[in-house]
DOROTOR-774394 format. One record per atom (N, C-alpha, C, CB): residue in three letters; x, y, z. Coordinates in steps of 0.1 Angstrom, whole numbers, plus 5000, padded with zeros to 4 digits. Glycine has a CB too. Example, Ala and Ser with C-alpha at 12.3 -4.5 7.8 and 13.67 -1.06 7.14 Angstrom:
BEGIN
Ala513249435078/Ala512349555078/Ala513249675078/Ala511349555090/Ser512849785071/Ser513749895071/Ser512950005079/Ser514149945057/
! end
This chain:
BEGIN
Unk247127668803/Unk247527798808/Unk247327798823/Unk246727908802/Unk246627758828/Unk246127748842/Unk246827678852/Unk244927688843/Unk247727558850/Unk248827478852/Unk250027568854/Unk248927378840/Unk250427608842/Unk251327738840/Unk251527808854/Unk250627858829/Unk250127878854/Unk249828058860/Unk250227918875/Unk247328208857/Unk249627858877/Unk249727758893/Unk251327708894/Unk248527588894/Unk252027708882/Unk253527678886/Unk254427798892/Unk254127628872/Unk253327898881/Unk254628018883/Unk254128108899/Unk254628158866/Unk253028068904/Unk252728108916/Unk253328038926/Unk251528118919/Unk253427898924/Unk253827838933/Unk255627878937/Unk253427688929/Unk256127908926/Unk257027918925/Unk257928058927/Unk256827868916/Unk257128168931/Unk257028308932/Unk258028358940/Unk255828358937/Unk257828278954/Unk258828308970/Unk260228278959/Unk258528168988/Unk261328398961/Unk262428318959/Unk263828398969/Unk262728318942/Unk264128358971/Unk265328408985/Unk266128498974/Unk266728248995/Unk266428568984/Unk267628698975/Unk269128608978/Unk267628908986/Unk269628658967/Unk271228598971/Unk271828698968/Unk271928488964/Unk273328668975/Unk274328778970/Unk274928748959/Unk275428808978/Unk275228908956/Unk275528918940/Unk277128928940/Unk274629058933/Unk277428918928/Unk278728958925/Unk279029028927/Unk279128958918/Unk278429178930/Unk278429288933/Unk278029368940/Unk278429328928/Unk278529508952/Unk277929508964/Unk278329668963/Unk278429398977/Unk277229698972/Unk277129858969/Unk278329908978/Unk275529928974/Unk278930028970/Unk280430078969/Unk281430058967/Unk280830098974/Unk281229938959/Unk282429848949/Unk282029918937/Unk282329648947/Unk283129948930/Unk283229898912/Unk282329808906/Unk284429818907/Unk281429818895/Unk280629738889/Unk281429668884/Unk279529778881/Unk281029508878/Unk281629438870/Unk281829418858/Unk281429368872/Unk282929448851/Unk282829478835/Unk281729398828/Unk284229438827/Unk280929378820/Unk280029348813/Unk280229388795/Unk279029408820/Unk280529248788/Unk280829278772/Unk279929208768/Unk282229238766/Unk279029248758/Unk278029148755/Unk277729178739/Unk276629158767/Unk276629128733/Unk275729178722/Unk274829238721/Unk275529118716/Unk274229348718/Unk272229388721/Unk271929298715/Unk271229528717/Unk270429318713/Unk269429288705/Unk269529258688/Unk268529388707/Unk270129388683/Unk270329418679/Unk271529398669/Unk270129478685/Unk272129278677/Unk274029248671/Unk275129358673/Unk274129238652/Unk274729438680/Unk275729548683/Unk276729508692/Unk275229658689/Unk278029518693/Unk278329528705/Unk278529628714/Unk279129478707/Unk278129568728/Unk278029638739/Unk279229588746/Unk276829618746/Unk279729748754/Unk280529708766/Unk280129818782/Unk282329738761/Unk279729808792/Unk279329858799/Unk280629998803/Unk278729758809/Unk281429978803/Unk282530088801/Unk282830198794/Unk283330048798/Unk281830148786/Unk281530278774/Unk280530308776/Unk281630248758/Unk279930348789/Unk279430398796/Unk279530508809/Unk279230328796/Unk280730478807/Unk281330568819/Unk281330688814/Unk282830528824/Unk281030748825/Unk281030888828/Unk279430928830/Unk281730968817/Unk278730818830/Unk276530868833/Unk276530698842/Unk274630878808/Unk275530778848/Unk274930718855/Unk273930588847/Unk274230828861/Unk273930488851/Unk273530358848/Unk272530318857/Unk274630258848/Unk271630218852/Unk270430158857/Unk270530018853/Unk269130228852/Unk270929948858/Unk271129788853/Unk270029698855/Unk272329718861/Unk268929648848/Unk268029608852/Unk268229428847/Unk266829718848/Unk268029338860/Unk267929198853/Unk267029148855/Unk268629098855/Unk265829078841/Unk264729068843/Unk264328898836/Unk264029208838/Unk263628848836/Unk263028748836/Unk262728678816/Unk261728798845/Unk262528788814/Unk261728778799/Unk260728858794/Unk261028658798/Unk260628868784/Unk259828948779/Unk257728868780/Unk260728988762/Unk258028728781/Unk256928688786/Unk256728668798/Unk256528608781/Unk257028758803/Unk256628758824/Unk256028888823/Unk258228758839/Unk254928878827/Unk253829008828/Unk254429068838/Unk252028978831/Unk255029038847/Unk255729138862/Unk256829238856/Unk256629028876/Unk257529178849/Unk259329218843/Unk258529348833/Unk260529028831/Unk257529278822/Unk257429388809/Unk256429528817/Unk256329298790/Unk255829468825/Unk254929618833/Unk255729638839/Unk253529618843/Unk256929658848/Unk257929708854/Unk258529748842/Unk258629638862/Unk259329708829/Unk260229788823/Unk259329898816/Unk261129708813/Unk257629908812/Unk256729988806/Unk256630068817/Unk255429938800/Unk256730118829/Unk256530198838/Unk257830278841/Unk256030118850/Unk258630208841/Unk260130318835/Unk260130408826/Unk261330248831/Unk259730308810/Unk259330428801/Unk258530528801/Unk259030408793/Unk257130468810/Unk256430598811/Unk256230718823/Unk255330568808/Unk256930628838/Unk256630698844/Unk258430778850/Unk255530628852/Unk259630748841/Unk261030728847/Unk261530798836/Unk261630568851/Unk261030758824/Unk262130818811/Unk262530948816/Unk261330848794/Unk261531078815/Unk262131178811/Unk263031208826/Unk261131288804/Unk262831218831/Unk263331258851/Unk265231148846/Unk261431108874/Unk265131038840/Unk266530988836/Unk267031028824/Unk266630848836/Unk266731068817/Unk266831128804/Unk267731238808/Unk265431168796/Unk266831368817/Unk267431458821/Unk268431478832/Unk266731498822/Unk268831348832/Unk270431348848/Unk270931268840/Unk270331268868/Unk270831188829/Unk271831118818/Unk271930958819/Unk273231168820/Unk270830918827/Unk271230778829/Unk270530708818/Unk270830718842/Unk271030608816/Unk271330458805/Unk270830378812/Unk272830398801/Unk269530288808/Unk268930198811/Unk269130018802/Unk267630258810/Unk270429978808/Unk270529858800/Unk270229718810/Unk272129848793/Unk269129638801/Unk268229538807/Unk268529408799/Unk266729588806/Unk269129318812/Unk269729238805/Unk268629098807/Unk271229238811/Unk268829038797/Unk267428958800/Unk267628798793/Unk265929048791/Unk266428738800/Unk266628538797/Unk266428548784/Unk265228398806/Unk265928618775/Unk265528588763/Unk266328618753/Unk264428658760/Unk266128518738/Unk267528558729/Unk267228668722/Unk268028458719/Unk267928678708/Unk267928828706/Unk266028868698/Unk269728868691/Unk265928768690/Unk264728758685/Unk263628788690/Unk264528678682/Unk263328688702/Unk262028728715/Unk262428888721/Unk262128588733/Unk263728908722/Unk263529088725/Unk263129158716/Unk264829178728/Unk263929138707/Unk263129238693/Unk261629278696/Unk263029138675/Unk261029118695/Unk259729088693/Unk259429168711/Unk259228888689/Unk259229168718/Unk259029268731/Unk259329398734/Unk259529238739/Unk260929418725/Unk260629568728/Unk259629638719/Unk261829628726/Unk259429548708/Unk258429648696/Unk256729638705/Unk258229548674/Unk256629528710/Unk255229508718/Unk255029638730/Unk255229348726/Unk255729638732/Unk256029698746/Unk256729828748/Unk256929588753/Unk257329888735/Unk257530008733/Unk258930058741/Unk256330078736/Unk259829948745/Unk261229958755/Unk262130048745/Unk262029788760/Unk262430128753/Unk263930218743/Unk265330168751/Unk263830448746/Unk264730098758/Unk266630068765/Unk267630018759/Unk266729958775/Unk268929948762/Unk269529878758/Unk269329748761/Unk270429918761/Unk269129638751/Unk268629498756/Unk269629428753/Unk267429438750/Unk270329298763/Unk271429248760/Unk270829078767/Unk272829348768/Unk270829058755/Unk270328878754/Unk271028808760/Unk270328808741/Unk270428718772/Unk271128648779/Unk270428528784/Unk271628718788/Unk270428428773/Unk269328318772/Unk270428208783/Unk268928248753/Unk271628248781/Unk272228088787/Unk272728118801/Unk273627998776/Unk272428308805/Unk272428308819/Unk274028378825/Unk272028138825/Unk274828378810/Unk276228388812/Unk276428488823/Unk277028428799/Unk275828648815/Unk275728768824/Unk275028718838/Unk275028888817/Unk274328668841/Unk273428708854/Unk274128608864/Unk271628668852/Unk275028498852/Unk275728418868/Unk276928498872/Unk276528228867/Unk277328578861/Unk279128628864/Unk278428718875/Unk280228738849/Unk277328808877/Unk276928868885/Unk276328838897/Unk276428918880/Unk276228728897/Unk275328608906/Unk274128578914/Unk275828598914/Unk272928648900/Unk271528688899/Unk271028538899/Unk271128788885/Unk271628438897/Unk270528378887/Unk269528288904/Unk271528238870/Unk267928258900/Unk267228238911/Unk267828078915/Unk265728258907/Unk267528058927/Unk267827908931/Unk266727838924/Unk267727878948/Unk265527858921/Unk264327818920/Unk264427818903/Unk263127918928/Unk263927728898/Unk263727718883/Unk262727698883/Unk264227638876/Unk262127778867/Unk260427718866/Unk260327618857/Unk259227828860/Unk259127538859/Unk259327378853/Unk257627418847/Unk259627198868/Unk257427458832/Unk255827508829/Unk255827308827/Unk255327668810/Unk256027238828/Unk255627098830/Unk257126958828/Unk254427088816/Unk256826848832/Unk257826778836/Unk258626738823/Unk257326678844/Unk260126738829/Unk261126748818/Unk261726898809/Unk260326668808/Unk260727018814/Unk261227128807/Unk261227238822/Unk260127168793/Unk262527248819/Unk263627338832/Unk263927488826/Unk265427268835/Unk263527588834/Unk263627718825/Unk264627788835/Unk262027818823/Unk265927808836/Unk266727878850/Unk266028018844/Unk268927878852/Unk266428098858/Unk265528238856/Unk266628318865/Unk263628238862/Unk266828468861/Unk267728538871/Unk266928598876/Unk268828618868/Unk267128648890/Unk266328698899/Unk266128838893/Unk267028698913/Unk264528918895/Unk264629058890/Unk265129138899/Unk263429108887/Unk266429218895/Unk267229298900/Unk268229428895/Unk267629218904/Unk267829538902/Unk268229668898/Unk269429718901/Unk267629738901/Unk270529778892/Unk271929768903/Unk271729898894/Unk273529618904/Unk272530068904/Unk272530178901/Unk274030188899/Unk271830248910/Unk274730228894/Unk275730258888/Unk275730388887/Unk275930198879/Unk276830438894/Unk277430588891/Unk277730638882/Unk278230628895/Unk278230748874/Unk279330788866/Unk280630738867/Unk279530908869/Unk281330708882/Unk282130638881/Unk282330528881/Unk282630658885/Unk281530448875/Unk281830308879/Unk281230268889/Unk283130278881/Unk280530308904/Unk280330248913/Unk279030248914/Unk280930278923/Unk279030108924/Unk277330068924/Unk276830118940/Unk277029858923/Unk275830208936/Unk275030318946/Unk274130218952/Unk274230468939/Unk273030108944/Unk272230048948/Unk271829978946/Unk271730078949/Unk271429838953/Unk270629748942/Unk269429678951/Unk271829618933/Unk268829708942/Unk267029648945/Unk266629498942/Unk266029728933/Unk266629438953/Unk266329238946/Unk265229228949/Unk267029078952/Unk264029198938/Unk262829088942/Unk263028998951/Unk262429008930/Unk262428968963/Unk262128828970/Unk260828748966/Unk262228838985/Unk260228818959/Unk258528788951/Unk258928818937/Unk256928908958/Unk259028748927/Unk259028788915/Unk257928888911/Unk259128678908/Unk257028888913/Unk255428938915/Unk255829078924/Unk254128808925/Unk256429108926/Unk256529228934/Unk257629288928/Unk256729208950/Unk257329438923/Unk258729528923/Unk258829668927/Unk259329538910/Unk259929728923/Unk260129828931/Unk259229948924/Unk261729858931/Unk258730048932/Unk257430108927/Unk258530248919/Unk256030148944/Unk258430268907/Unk258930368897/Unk259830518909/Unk257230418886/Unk259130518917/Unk259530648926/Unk261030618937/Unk258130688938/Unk261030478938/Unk261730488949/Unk262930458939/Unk261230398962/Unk262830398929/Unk264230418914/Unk264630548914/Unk263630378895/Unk263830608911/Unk264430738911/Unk264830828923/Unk263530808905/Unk264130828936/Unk264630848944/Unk266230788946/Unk263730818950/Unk266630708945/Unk267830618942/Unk268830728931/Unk267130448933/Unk268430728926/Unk269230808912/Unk269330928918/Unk268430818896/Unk268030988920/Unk268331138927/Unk269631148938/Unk266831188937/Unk269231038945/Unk269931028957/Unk271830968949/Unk268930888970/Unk271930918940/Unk273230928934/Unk273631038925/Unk273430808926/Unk273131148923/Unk273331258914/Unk273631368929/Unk271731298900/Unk273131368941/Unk273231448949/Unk274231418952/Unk272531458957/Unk275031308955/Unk276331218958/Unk277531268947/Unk275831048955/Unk277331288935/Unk278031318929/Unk278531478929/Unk277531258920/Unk277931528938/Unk278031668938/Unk278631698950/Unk276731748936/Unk277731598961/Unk278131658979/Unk279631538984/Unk276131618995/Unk279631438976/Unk280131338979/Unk280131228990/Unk281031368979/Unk279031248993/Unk278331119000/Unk276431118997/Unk278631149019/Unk276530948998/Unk275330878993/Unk274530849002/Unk275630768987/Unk273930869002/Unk272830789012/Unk271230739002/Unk272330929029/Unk271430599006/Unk270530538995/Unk269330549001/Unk270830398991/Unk268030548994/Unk266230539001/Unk266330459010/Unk264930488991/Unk265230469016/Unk264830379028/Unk263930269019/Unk263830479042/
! end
């Protein structure tokens, strides 16, 4: 374990890149499966406000205390302006199951072990973690992309520290600040 915790520190710094998508463009269609075997299409979503979250795994202590701090400290404030929290993640459908029940996630979880979604979006980190030689884990950068009602992306939030995220207030601030937008017709995103 100690090897591990020293890889994944060493490994922490990771450069932001650009994404496939850029704030005041159209989000990128997204068709996938949940957890669940359902299918998902992010289009059938339109018309609320979206929270696109891409995270690491359900065994990265940074990613599951960030998605448990949405539930507890974000649910109801998004609940009540209508937004949809779908979190798309390295793990397959099984290891989510097994995390959302640990971890108590109500989102939408959309399994993405081989990275498909996070490259079309162009999340995934430069940096791979290696928990020892011969075994390569790619990992997408943790990152938040806000999505309007209409389709468009208001904001997006990239880790440059995987160990570091965005603190529950300034998400919502974000959202607030896209629901005011949707009324006055101009955005202006947090500082």
């Amino acid at each position: 374990m100690g090897l591990a915790f020293l890889a994944l520190f060493a490994a922490s710094g990771q450069r932001r890149t650009s994404s496939a998508v850029a704030v005041g463009a159209p989000v990128l269609d997204l068709v996938a499966t949940d957890d669940t075997g359902r299918p998902f299409a992010l289009a059938a979503l339109r018309g609320r406000p979206v929270l696109l979250k891409f995270f690491r795994g359900h065994w990265c202590p940074y990613c599951t205390a960030e998605l448990r701090r949405w539930e507890a400290e974000l649910r109801p404030a998004l609940d009540a302006q209508g937004v949809a929290i779908v979190a798309v993640c390295a793990d397959d459908a099984a290891e989510i199951r097994v995390g959302r029940a640990k971890h108590g996630l109500r989102a939408t979880m959309l399994p993405d072990p081989d990275l498909a979604i996070t490259d079309r979006f162009g999340l995934r980190n430069p940096r791979n973690f290696a928990p020892r030689p011969g075994i390569v884990i790619p990992l997408p950068i943790p990152t938040t992309i806000l999505v309007d009602a209409a389709g468009i992306v208001r904001w997006i939030d990239q880790a440059t520290d995987y160990m570091r995220r965005s603190d529950p207030q300034r998400v919502l601030a974000a959202v607030r600040a896209a629901h005011r937008a949707a009324s006055t017709g101009s955005f202006v995103p947090p500082g």
